[in-house]
N, C-alpha and C positions, 0 to 999 in steps of 0.2 A: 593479454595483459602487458600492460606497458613492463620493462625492466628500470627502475630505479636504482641511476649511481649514486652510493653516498660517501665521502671523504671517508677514504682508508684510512685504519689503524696500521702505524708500520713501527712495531713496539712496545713495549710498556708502558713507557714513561709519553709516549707521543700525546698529546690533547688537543692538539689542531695543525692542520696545512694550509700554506697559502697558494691559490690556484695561479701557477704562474703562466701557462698558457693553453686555449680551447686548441687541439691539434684538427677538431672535426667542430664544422662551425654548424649553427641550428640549418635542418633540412637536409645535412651532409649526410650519405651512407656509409655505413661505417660495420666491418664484419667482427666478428668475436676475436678477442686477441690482437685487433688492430688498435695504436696508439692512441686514445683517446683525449687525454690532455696532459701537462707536466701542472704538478705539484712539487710544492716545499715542504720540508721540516728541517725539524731543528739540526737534522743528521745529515739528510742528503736531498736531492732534485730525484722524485720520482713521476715516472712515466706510466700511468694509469691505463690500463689496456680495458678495452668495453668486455663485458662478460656477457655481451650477445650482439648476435647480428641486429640489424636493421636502421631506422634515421634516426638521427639526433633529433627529436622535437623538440627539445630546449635548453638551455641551460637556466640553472636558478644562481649561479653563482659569475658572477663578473672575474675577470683577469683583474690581480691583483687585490683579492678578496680572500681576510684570511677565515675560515671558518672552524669549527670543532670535528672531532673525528665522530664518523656516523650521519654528519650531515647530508643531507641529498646535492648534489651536483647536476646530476643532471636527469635527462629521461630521453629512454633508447622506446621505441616502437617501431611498431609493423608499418610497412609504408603508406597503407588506407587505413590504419589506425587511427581512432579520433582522440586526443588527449588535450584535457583543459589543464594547459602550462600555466595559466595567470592563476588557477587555486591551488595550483601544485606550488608553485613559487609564494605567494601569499602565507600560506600553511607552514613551508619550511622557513618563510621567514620568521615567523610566530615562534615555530620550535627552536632556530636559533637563536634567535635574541635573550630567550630563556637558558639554552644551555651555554653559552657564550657569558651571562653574567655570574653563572653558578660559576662556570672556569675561571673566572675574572674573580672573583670571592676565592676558589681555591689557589690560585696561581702560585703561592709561598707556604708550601706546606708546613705543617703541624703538625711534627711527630708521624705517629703510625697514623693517623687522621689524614694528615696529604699524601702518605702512599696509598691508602684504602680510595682515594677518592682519586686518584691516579689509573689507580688497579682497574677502577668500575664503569672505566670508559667502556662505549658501548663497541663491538668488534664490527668489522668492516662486510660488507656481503659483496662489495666487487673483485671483481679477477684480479688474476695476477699482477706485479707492478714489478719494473724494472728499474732499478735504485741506481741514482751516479752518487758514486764515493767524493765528497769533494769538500773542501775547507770552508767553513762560514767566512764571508766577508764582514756582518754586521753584529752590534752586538746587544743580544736580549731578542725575544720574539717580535715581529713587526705588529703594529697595533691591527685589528679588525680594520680593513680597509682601506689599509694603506698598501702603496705597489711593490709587488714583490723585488728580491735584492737582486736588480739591473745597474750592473754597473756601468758610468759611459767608457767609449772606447778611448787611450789613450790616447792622450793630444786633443780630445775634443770629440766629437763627433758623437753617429748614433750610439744609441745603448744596445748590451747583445746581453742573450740569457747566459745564465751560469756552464749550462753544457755546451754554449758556443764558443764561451771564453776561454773555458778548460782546454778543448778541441784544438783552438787554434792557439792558445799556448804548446800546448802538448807538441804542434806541428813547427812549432818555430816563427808562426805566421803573425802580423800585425794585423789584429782585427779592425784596423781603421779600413783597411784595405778592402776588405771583402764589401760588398753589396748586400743591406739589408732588405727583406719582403717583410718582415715583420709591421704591426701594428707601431704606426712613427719609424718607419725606419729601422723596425729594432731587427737585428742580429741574430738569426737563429741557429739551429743544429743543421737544418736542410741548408740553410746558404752555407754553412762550413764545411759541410759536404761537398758541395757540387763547385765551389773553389777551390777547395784540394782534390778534384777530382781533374783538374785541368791542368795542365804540364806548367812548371811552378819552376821558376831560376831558381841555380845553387844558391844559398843562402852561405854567410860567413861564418866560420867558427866561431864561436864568442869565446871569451876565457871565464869560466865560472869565478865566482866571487867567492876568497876566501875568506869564513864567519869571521870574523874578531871582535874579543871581548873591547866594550866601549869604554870610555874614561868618565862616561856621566850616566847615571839610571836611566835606565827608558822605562815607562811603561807600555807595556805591549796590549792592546785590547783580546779577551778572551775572547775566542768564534763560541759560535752557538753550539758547536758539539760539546768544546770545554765547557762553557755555561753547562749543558748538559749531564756531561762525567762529574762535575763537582758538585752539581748539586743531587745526583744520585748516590751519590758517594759519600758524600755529609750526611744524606740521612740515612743511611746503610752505618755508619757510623754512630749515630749519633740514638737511631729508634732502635736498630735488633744489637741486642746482647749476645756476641761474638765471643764462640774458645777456640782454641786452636791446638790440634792434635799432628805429631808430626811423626814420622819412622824413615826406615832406613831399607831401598829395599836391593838385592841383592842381581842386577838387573843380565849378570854373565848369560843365562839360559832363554833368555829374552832377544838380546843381542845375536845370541849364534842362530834365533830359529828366525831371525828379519836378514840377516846375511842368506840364509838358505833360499828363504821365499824368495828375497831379491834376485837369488842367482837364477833364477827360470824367466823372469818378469821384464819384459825393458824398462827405461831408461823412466815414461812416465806414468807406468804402472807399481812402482816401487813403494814398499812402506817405508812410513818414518816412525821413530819412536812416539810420536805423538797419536800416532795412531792404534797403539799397542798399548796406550794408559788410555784413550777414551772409548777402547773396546772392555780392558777390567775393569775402569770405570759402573759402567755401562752394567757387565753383568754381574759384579757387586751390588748396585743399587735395585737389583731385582729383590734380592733378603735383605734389604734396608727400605722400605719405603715413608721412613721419616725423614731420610737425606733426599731423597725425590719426593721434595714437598712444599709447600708456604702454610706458611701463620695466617689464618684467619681468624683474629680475634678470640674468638671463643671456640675456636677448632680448630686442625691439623688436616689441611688440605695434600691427599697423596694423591700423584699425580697418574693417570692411566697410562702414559704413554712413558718411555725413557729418552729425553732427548737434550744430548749433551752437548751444551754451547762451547764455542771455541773464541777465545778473543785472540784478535788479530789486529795488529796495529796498521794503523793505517796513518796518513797526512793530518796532525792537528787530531789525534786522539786513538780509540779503540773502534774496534766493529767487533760484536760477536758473533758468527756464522755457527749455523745449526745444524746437527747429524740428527736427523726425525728417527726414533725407535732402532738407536744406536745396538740395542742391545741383541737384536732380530738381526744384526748384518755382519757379513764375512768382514775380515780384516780388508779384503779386497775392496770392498765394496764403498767401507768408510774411508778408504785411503780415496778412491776414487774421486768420494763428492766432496772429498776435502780438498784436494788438489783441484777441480774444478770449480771449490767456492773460495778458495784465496784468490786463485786465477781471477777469478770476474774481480773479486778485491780489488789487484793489483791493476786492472783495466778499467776502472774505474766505473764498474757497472754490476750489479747485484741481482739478484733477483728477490723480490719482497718475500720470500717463502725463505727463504736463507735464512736472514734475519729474526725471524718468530718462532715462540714457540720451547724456548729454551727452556730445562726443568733443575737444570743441573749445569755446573760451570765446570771445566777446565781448566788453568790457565799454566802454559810453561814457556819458562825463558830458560830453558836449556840452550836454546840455541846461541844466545848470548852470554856462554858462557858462566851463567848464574848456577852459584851450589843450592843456596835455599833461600824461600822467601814467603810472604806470608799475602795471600789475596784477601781483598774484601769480596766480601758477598754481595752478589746482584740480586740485589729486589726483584719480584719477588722471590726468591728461590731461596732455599732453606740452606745450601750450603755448595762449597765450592775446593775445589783440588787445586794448587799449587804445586808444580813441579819443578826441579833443577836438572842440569846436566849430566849426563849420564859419567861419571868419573873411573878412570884407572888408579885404584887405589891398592896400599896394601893392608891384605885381609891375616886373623891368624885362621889357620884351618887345621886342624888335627894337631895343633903347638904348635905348627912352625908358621911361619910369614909368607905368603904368597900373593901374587898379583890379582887382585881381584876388579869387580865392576859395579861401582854403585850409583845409587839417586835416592837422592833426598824428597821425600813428599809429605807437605802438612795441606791437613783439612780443616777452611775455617767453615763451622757448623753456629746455628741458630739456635741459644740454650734455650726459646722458646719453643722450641719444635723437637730437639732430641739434646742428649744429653753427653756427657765425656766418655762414658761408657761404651754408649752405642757409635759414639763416632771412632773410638779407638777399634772397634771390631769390623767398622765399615772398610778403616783405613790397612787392617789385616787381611781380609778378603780380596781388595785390590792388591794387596802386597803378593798374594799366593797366586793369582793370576798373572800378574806378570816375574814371578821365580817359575813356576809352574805352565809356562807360555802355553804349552799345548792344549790345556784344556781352551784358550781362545778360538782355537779352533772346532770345537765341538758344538 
């Protein structure tokens, strides 16, 4: 049986990619886990790996075609396999022109009506995908058809994709310079490799440019991520009835037992405090399964798994990366694939399994020096953790005044889904797990 790729879902809120380029062209072989084409979204440039061996028999979707998630892309077969591409491609055309106009009717949603209809995209059946973190250049979704966002190279010349531009920005490099193979000339990842792989004169210091505020408005155009955060965030505002519950928790006996672990651990096995609230997190929400949950309508969707998303800023907005059945793993374990999924963050490269999946949110700017603050909730998930900085304050204990250690945590919670009650007991549970550190450990 043939293997059918269909445009990955990489998200919630995702409803179409545009195929920005075939890496294996029709008749090409191609093994399982090999690069099979770059896609867009609103978020990032992903790289589509094929979820089995054998030949491209065809592609149904053109470079610079934007399609719906779920669509087929392409078709992998046995090498004496017989496959009729032209009713494969005919069919899926059929099917996308119809799911294409129903996205085109939902495009500006309508209340809890555009999240549901957001929500009910169909999920993806191809492998793995390898996400590059990178800022939108353009702004609003490209139309059905139109070529994907190539920019040309300064001064003139060919166009390079998004991950060649990054590349050779990242390296200091003028991409006029490099040699494209691409389709026109265009610029890819391979030619920015195999340029920088070639002994390259010193380059000059540059003096970076210091920001200053201007003497007249500018408008600055939103990237598609912000397009993105703001319109998930308006309607996370605007559809779910938000409270917010907040405490004070006592974090001394938490600190001295992450100083302890640290002392045995090197350098980049170490925990951090964020790892130590989406562990209580985590087995808190096991006796709450109305904060590990979403609103369906007419029911109270609790989720099977516990997997608690982490936002992480990145260039021109947020990512949230995911700790899958947070609640089943050592403190070691989540510090691990945390410190491995900011990593790929910071390198501008993810793994599509990072990103999904999320049931439950996190979010702290402790690190920034923030006492308290108040998160919105990410659709769909029923509710989310804010945290602050862990403080040297003074405590009274037994009457008198002593140095004590605090952090401030509120939980904003979905009053369709649970209620003040249950959230003030959810937010006591995490409080006793991290006063009570040790039981993280059990």
């Amino acid at each position: 049986m043939p293997e059918l790729v269909p445009m990955p879902k990489l998200g919630f809120d995702m409803a179409e990619g545009t195929l920005v380029r075939k890496v294996k062209q029709d008749g090409e072989a191609v093994k399982k886990g090999e690069v099979l084409a770059e896609i867009e979204t609103d978020k990032a440039t992903v790289e589509v790996e094929a979820p089995a061996s054998g030949v491209v028999k065809g592609w149904v979707v053109d470079e610079g075609q934007a399609v719906p998630v779920g669509a087929l892309m392409a078709i992998i077969g046995a090498p004496d396999e017989q496959v009729d591409v032209a009713a494969l491609k005919a069919s899926a055309g059929h099917a996308q022109d119809g799911t294409m106009a129903k996205a085109a009717a939902e495009e500006v949603p309508q209340g809890a009506a555009g999240a549901a209809a957001s929500q009910a995209a169909p999920q993806s059946g191809a492998g793995p995908a390898q996400v590059e973190i990178r800022p939108q250049k353009q702004n609003g979704k490209p139309p059905a058809g139109a070529g994907p966002e190539i920019a040309p190279a300064a001064g003139g010349g060919a166009p390079a994709s998004p991950i060649a531009r990054k590349m050779a920005s990242e390296a200091g490099v003028d991409i006029q310079q490099i040699p494209g193979t691409g389709p026109g000339g265009r610029i890819t990842k391979k030619d920015v490799e195999q340029y920088l792989s070639r002994p390259q004169p010193a380059a000059p210091v540059a003096t970076p440019a210091v920001p200053t505020v201007s003497s007249q408005d500018q408008e600055v155009p939103l990237t598609r991520l912000r397009q993105l955060i703001a319109r998930r965030m308006t309607e996370s505002k605007q559809t779910v009835p938000q409270f917010y519950v907040n405490t004070e928790v006592d974090m001394a006996a938490a600190m001295e037992l992450r100083r302890q672990l640290n002392s045995f651990v090197p350098e980049e096995r170490k925990l951090s405090v964020n790892d130590l609230i989406i562990k209580a997190a985590a087995l808190a929400l096991r006796d709450f399964p109305n904060l590990n949950a979403s609103f369906g309508g007419d029911k109270v969707v609790h989720k099977g798994r516990v997997n608690i998303g982490n936002a992480v800023a990145i260039e021109g907005g947020l990512l949230t990366v995911v700790v899958k059945d947070a609640d089943q793993k050592s403190l070691g374990q989540i510090a691990a694939e945390m410190k491995a999924m900011v990593g790929r963050v910071r390198a501008g490269k993810v793994q599509g399994g990072d990103i999904e999946g999320s049931t439950f949110s996190v979010s702290n700017l402790g690190m920034y020096d923030v006492d308290h603050f108040i998160a919105i909730i990410n659709p769909p998930e029923a509710a989310i953790l804010a945290t602050g900085a862990v403080k040297q304050v003074p405590v009274i204990k037994d009457g008198a005044v002593v140095p004590g250690q605090r952090m401030l945590a509120t939980v904003s919670a979905d009053h369709r889904v649970t209620d003040g009650a249950e959230a003030a007991r959810f937010l006591q549970a995490v409080k006793q797990y991290l006063e009570e550190p040790m039981r993280l450990l059990l």
